[in-house]
N, C-alpha and C positions, 0 to 999 in steps of 0.2 A: 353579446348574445341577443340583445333587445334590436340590437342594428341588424343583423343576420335576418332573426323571424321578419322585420317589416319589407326588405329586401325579398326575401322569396315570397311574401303572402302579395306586396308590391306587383311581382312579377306575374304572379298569378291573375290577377285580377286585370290586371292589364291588358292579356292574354285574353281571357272573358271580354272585357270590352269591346273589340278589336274582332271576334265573332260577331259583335249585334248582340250579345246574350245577358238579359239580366239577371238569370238566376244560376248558380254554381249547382255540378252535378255533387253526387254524392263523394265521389273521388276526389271533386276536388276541395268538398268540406272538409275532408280528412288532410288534406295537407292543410288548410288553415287551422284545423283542430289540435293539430302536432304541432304547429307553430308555437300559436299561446298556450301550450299547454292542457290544454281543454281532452277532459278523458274521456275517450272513447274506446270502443271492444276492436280486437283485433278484425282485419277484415282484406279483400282478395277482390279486384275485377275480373272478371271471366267473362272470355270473349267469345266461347263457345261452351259444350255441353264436356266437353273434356277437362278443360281449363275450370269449370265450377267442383266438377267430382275431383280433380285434385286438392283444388282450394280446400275442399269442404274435409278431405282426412286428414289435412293437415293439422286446421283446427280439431281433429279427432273426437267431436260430440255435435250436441241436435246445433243446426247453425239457422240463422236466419237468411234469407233471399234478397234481393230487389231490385227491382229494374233501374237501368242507369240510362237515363236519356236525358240533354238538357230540355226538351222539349216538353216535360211530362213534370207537372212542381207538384201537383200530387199524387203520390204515387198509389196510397191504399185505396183511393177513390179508380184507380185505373188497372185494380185488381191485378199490384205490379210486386203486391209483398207477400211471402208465404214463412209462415214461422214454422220453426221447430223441422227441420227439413235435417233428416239422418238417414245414412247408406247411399251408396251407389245410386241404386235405381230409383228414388225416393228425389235425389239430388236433378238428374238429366227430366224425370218427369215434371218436374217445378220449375226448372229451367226454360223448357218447352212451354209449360204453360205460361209464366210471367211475359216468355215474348211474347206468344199468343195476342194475351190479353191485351198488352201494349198495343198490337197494330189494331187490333179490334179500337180501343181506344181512339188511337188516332195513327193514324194510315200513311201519314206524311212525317210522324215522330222519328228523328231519329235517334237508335237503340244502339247504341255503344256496348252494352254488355249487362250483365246480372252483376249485381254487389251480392259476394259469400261474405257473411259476416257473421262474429261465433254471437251463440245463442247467450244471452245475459242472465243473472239467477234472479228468481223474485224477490222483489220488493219495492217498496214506494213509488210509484209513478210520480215525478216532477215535473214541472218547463221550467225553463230560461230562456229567457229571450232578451229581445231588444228590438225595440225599433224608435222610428226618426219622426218623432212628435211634431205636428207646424209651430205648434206655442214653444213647447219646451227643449226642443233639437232631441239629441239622442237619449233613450230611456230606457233603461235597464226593470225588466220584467221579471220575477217567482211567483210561482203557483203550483198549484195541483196540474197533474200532467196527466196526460193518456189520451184515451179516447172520450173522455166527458169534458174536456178540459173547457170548450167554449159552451156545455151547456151548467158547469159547477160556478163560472167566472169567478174562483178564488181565487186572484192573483193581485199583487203587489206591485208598485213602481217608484222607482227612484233616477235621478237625475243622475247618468253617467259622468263619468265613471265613478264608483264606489271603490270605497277601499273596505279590509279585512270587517271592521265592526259595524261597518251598515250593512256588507252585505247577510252578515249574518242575523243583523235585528229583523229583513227581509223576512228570514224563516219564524219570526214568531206575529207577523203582522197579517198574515193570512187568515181568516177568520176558524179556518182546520190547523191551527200550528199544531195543537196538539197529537196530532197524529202520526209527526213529526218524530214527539220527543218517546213513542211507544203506548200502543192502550191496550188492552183486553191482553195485558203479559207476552204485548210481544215489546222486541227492543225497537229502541231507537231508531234511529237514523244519523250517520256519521255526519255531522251538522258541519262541522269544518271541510269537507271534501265537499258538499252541497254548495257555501259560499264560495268556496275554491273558482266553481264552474262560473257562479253568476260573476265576481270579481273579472274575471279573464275574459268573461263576454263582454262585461261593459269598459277592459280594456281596449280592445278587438274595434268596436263602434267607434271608438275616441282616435282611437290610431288613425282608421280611416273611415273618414266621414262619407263616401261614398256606399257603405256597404247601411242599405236601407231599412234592412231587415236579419232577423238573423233568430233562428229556432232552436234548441235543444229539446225533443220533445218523440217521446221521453228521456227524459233522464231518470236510470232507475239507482234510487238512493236506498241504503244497505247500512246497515252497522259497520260495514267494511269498507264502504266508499259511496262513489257516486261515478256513474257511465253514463253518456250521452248514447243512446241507442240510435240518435240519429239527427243531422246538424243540416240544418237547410238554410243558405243564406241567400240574400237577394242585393241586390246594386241598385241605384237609385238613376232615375235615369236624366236626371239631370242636378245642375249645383243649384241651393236657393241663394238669391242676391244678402249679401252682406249687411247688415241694417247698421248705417250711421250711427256711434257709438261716442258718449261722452263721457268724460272722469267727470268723480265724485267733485271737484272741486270746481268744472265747469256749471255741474247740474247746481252745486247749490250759489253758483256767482249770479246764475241767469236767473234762477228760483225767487234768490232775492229782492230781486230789482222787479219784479211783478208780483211779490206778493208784501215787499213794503218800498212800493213805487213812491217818489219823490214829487214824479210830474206824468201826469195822464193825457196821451190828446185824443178826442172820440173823433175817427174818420166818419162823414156821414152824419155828425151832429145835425137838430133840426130843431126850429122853433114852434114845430106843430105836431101837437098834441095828436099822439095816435100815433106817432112814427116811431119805429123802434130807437133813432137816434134822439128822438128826444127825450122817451123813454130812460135810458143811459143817462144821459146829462143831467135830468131831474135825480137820480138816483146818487149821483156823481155831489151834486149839488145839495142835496136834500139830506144827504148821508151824512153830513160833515167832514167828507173829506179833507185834511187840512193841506195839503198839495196843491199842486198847480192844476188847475183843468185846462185845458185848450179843446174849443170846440174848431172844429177843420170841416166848412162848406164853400165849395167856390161861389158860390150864391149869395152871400148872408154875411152882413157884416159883426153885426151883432148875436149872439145866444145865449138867451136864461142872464142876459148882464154881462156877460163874457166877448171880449172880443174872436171874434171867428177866423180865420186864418183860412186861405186861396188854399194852399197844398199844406200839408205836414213838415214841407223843407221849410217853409215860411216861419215856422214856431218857434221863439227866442232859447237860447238854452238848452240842457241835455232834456232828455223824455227817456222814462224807464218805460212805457207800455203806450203802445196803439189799440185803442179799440177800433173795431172795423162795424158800422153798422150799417155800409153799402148791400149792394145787390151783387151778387158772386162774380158776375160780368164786367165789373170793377175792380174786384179784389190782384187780381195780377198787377194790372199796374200802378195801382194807391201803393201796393206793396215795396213794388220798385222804389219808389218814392220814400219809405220807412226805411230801407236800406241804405239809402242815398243821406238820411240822417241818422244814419245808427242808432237807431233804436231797438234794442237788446232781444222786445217781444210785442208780439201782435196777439191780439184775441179774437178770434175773428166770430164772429156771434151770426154771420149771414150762412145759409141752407144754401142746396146746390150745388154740390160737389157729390164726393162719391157716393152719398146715400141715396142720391135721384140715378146716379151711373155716368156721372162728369168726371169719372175718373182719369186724362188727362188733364183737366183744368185743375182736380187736386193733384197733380204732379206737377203741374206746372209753377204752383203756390210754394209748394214742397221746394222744387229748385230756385225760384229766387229766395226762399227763404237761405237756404242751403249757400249761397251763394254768397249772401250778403250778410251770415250769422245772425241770425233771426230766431228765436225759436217762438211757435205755433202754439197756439193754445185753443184745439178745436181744427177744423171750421163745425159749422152746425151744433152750437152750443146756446145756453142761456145767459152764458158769462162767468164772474165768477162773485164771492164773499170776500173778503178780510177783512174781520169785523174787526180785529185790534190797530186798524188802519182806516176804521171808518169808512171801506171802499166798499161800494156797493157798481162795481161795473155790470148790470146787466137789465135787462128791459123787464126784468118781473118785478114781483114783492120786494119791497127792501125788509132786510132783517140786519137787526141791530145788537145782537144780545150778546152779549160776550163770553167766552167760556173755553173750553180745553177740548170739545169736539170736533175734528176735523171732515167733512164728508166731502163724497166727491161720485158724481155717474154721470153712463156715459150715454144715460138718454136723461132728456127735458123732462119729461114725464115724471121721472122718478126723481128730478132735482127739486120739481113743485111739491113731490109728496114729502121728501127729506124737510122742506120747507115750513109746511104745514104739521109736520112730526115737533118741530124744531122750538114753532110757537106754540102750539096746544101742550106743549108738555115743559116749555119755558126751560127749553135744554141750551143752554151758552154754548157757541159755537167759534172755532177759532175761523175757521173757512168752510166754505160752500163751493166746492170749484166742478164745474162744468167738463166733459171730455169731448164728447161728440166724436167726431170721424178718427181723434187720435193720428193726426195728421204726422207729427214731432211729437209734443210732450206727451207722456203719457203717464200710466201708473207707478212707474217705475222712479220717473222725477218726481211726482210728488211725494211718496215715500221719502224718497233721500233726504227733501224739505224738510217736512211735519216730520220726521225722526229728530233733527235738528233743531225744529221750531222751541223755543221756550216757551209758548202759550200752548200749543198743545199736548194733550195727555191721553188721547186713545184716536184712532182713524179706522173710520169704517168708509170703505169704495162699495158701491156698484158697478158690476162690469160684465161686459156680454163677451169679451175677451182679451187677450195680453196679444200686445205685437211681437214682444221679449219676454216669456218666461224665465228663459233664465237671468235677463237682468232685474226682473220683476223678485226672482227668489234671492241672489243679492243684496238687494234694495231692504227687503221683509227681514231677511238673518241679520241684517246693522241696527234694523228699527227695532224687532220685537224685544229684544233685552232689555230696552229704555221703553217698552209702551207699546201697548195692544195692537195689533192688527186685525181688522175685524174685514169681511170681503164677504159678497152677495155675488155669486157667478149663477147670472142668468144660461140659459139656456142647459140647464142640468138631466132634463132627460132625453137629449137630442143625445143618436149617435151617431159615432164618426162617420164623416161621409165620404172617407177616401175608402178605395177598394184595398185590402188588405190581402200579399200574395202570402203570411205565416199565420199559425195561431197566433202567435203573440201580436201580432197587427191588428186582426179579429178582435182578440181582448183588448186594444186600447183603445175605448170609444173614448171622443173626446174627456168626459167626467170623472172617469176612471182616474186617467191620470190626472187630470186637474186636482183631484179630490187628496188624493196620494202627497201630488209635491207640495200642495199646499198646507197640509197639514207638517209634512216632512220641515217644511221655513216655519212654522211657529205660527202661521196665520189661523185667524176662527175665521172659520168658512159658519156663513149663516143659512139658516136653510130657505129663511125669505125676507122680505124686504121688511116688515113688522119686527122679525129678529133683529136682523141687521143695525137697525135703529133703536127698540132697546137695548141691544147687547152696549152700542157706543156711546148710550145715555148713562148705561146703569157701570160698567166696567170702572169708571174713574170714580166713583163713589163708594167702592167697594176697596177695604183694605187688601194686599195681598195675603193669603191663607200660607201658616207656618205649621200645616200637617195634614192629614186625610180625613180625620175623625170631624164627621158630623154628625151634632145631633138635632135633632125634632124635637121643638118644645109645642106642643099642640092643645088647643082646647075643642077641639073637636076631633072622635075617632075615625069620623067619614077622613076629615082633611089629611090626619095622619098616615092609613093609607095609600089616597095619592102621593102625596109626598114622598115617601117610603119610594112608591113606585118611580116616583120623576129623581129621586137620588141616586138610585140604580138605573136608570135609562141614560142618566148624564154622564155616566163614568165617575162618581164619585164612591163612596164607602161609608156606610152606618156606623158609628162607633159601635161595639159590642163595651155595654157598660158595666164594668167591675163592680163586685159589691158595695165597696163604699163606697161610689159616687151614687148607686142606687139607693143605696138604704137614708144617704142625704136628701136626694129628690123626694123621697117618702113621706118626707116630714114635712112637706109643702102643699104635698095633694091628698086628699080624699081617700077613704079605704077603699070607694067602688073606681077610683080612680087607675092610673098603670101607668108603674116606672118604667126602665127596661129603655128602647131605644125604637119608637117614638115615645116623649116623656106626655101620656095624657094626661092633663088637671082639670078635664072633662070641661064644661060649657058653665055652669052654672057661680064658676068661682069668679071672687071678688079681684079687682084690681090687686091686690098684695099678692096674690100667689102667682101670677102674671109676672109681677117684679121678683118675687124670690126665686122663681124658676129661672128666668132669666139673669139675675146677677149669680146664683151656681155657675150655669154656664158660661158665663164670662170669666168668672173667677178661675174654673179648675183648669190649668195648663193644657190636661190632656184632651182639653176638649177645642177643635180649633174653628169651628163654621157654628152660626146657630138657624137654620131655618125653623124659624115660626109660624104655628099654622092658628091665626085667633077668628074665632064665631060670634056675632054681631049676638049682644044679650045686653038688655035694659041694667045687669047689672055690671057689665067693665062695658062703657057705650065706644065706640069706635075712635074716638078722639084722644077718650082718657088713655085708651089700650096705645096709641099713637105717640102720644105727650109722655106717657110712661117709659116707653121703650128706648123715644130720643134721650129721654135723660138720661137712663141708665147707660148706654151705649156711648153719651160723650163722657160720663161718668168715668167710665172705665176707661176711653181713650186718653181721656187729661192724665191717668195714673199710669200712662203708657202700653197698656193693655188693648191691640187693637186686633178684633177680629169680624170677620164679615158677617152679616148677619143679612138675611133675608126674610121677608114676610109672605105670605098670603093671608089676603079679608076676604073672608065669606060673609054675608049681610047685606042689610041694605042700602040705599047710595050713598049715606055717609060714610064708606065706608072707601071710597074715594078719595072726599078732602082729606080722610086720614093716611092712605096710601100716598099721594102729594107730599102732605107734610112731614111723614118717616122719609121718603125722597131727599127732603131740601134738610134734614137730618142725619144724613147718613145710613141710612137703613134704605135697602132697596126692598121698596115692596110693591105689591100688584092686589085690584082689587080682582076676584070671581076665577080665578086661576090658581089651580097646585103646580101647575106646569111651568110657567114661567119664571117666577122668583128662583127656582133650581135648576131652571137651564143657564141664567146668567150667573147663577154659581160656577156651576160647569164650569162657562165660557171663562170664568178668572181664574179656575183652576188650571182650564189647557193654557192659559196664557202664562201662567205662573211655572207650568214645567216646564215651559218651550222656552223660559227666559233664563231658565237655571237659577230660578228663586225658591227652590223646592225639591225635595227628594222625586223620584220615580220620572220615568218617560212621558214625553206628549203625545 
């Protein structure tokens, strides 16, 4: 049966091609629509005014109209659709008029016929769609449908094809799901016939990857089903190239040998100060590399101590990494040279490729890479870290600090601020890696690495874009289970800038779907670079959370508040606190004080009730997050409030009691080294913010549900 549909839908489309035509009439959406199954309303070509009035008593009630031309892709704008069209004379005058309108329209259109098609009953306007993402290939669309449909932009996306249980989570991921399931006493909507459609559309795309676009809109969804009122698809007009593709056990064979390289040679090495090769060497040098360095200058016998080597073939023994710190004009044939000694990866750290518009000089990199099994790391890059390898390959700051964070972007700019984040907050880093042009390697290898890495433990990128989405979403579903994915996608309110022939094309500005799949793989999308880097400072210090319930222990009602408010802006959930855990908090604060859920013990209390508030909440099961809100008072001074909290916190963890607890300090700048030292404690806290200590709650809550460490959805 499934060999039959793709045969005739095959045949069809071919047929289409073979005209010059990329868009299918409405006739012949109906045979791909009876193909997959996809429900639509009965419905009639009429080639004339005779052939419509018969069509139309067939169907026996008010029918809908529309002009059939392949030349005409929107039809309402070409005043080519009339609804509700009953009787005889009713029928031939709407007929006459939709041609009309047509050549009025356009004069050269040709008009094959009116579509009679029966009149559908009220109810919910939907879309479904699909279209052919650059990042992500094919992408399966739900939304609100009709005529508002591009000015509501409530629609949903997912990476084709879906099966039965995504497509139906689709209908609650709209921000109107509820509308869906019935309001103001009217019913539902037949939720199972609604995924039915989306399932079979992003069957339909996956079959055949030619068809570019594909609309259902509307589809009117009912208690009783769901009908496509009307199916527009498009053809793509060309194939996009293949992109060179490696197994998991190539990416992490190469991964290895450049990120715990044996023996480094720097192409370009220089014994003068100021030169980016020398730059490298001193870093190489200076870093404690304990590997071999080979500097490589046809010039120079000597570097930094080092003997210097004519060519790279010249270099004794294997070499797991070439650094490149020539001028780009060099790079093709040094490279030749890297191939000639097999050497596994290049870095290539020199500008002048496609981001000046040298775009065959980086293809040309690209194929003798390609050529001679090389993988690319960059061009137009700073280099990269591995600090647990003491390599510092790159011509900036050396950083040396060791730690579980992985970072990675794919501009300079923001490799120096990661940098300067890196040391001002003294966050141990397992790597720093560099992308730039994303020549070969890209996010999607380093993922598969640092998932694998045993020194790291949370990975946050910078990225202005993926070459492979979908190997990038891959790569995220292996990693996030074992450790955060944390992602900064620049360019977030840019939109699409391909011309779109459907709505659903319209609706997928690039962000859109970025925003969708990536939540969809379990990644924390950050909303800025500031984020991005706490979220990957604070995540590995933060226990994972064993329920929903959080509570506010606060000494200030202003903070509580905010707070209240940033727990509800992050998707988390206020415990509502039962009496007896109230009537216990009671007994710790003040009469003008307030239990309930934020816990006030107002401002003026001592150290002790700071500690009794908080060991309740550590102690009672039901309680599983604690955010703290404490206000700077000569009587709990910021430190002690600080020194208090760590103790009690590892208190409880030694008794295997571990739950995450965050802070905010309101006060003055001591209120800093106190927020530091909860940090190197285990306590994430921030000074002069409600905001952020409960956004990086969030951020380990979605990473907790995306990892299947925890009840409910991400």
């Amino acid at each position: 049966m499934a060999e039959d549909r793709t045969v005739k839908v095959r045949a069809l489309l071919d047929a289409v091609r073979a005209e010059g035509r990329m868009a299918l009439t409405a006739p012949e959406g109906k045979v791909i629509a009876d193909a997959y199954g996809i429900a639509v309303p009965g419905e009639e070509l009429a080639r004339d005014v005779d052939e419509a009035v018969a069509a139309a008593a067939r169907f026996g009630g008010p029918v809908v109209m529309k002009i059939v031309s392949p030349d005409i892709l929107h039809k309402t704008d070409a005043g080519g659709v009339v609804v509700g069209v009953e009787g005889a004379a009713d029928v031939r005058a709407a007929f006459c008029r939709i041609v009309e309108n047509a050549r009025a329209y356009d004069l050269r259109a040709r008009v094959e016929g009116v579509q009679v098609q029966e009149l559908l009953p009220q109810g919910q306007e939907v879309i479904v769609g699909a279209v052919t993402d650059p990042t992500f290939g094919k992408v399966v669309a739900f939304g609100l449908g009709g005529v508002l449909v591009e000015v509501l932009k409530d629609v949903t996306f997912r990476l084709a094809p879906v099966d039965a249980d995504e497509a139906l989570s689709m209908l609650d991921s709209i921000r109107s799901a509820e509308i869906l399931t019935g309001v103001r006493g009217r019913e539902g909507v037949d939720r199972w016939a609604v995924a039915e459609q989306i399932r079979r559309v992003s069957e339909l795309v996956t079959d055949f990857p030619e068809i570019a676009e594909v609309d259902l809109n509307p589809v009117i969804a009912t208690p009783e089903g769901a009908v496509a009122a009307d199916i527009r698809v498009i053809l793509a007009e060309g194939t996009p190239k293949e992109r060179r593709r490696y197994s998991r056990e190539e990416i992490l064979t190469s991964m290895r040998r450049l990120m715990q390289p044996r023996s480094v040679a720097v192409i370009g090495a220089s014994s003068e100060s100021g030169k980016i090769g020398n730059s490298v060497m001193r870093n190489l040098v200076d870093g404690g590399f304990a590997g071999e360095i080979h500097p490589v200058n046809p010039k120079a016998d000597d570097i930094l101590g080092r003997k210097a080597y004519k060519s790279v073939t010249d270099v004794p023994g294997e070499v797991d990494v070439a650094v490149f710190a020539i001028p780009a004009r060099f790079v093709a044939s040094a490279l030749e040279e890297v191939g000639r000694k097999r050497i596994p990866n290049a870095v290539l750290i020199p500008s002048g490729f496609a981001e000046t518009g040298e775009h065959e000089l980086q293809a040309e990199i690209v194929a003798i890479a390609e050529r001679h099994g090389i993988r690319l790391l960059g061009p137009n890059i700073y280099g990269y870290y591995s600090t647990w390898q003491d390599l510092c390959a790159t011509f900036c700051t050396p950083y040396d600090v060791k730690g579980g964070v992985a970072l990675t972007s794919q501009s300079g700019g923001i490799g120096m601020a990661i940098l300067g984040f890196a040391r001002t907050t003294k966050t141990g880093v397992s790597a720093i890696v560099g992308l730039g042009n994303k020549s070969d390697l890209d996010e999607d290898d380093l993922l598969t690495w640092f998932g694998e890495d045993p020194h790291t433990e949370c990975i946050a990128m910078h990225l202005e874009d993926l070459k492979d989405g979908r190997a990038f979403v891959e790569a995220a579903r292996a990693t996030v289970p074992k450790k955060p994915v944390v992602v900064l996608k620049a360019g977030r309110t840019a939109a699409g800038a391909k011309a779109a022939g459907s709505h659903t094309g319209a609706l997928a500005g690039d962000d859109a779907v970025y925003d969708d799949i990536l939540r969809q793989a379990g990644v924390i999308r950050a909303p800025g670079l500031n984020d991005m880097l706490e979220y990957a400072r604070a995540l590995p210090v933060l226990p994972t959370p064993q329920g929903d319930n959080v509570v506010i222990i606060t000494g200030a009602g202003g903070s509580g508040v905010l707070l209240s408010d940033a727990v509800t802006d992050n998707g988390l959930s206020l415990m509502e606190i039962p009496p007896d855990l109230d009537a216990a908090f009671r007994e710790f604060i003040p009469p003008f004080g307030a239990a309930g859920n934020p816990v006030d013990i107002t401002g003026g209390e001592p150290p002790s009730t700071y500690e009794a508030t908080i060991r309740l909440g550590l102690e009672d099961p039901r309680i599983h997050a604690l955010v703290l809100g404490y206000w700077h008072t000569i009587v709990t001074p910021p430190m002690v409030f600080a020194e208090l909290t760590a103790r009690v916190v590892a208190e409880f963890r030694e008794r295997g009691v571990s739950k995450p607890v965050v802070a905010s300090l309101a006060g003055d700048v001591e209120v800093e080294e106190a927020c530091q030292y909860l940090f190197e404690h285990g306590v994430v806290a921030y000074p002069y913010t409600t905001e952020r200590p409960v956004a990086v709650l969030g951020a380990k809550y979605r990473w907790a549900r995306a990892a299947g460490l925890m009840g409910g959805a991400s």
